[in-house]
C-alpha positions as a printed Julia matrix, in Angstrom:
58×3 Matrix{Float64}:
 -69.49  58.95  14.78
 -66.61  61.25  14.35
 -67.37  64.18  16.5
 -68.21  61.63  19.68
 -67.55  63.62  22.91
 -66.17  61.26  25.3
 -66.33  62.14  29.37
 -62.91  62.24  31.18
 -63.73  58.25  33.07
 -64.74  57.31  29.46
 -61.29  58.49  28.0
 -59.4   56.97  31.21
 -61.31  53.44  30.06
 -60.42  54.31  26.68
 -56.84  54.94  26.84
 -56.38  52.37  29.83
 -55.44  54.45  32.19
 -56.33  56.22  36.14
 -58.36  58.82  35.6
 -55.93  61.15  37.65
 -53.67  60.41  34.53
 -56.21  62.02  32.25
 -57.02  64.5   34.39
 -53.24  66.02  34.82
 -52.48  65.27  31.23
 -55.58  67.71  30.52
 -54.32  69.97  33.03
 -51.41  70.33  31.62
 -52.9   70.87  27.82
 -50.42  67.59  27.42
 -54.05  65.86  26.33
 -56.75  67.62  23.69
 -59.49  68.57  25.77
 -61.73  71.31  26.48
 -63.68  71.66  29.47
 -67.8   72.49  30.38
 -68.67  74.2   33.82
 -66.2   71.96  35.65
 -66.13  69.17  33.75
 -63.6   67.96  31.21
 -65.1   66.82  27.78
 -62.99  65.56  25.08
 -63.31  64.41  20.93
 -62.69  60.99  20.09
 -61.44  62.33  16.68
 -58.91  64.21  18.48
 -57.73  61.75  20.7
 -56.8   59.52  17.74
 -55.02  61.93  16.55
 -53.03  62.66  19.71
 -52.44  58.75  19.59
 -51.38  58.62  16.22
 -49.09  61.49  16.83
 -47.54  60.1   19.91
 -46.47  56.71  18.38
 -44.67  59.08  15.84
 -42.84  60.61  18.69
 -40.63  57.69  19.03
């Protein structure tokens, strides 16, 4: 499913990290995400990209 819409604690298990890393890295608009009521929501689609694009970074 390409437009999945993955929580912030599912993108922390996802990118294997704390979730205080996602949530600052969101914060910061470092990490594509947008955010409902007080929540932070992101696309899985998007967050291969960001991967993708940060291996490039190199």
């Amino acid at each position: 499913m390409d437009d999945e819409i993955l929580t912030l604690k599912e993108v922390a298990e996802y990118l294997k990290v704390n979730e205080k890393t996602v949530y600052r890295l969101a914060a910061d608009q470092k990490l594509p995400g947008f955010k409902v009521g007080h929540s932070w929501r992101f696309k899985k689609r998007d967050l291969d990209q960001w991967i993708q694009n940060q291996q490039h970074k190199k």
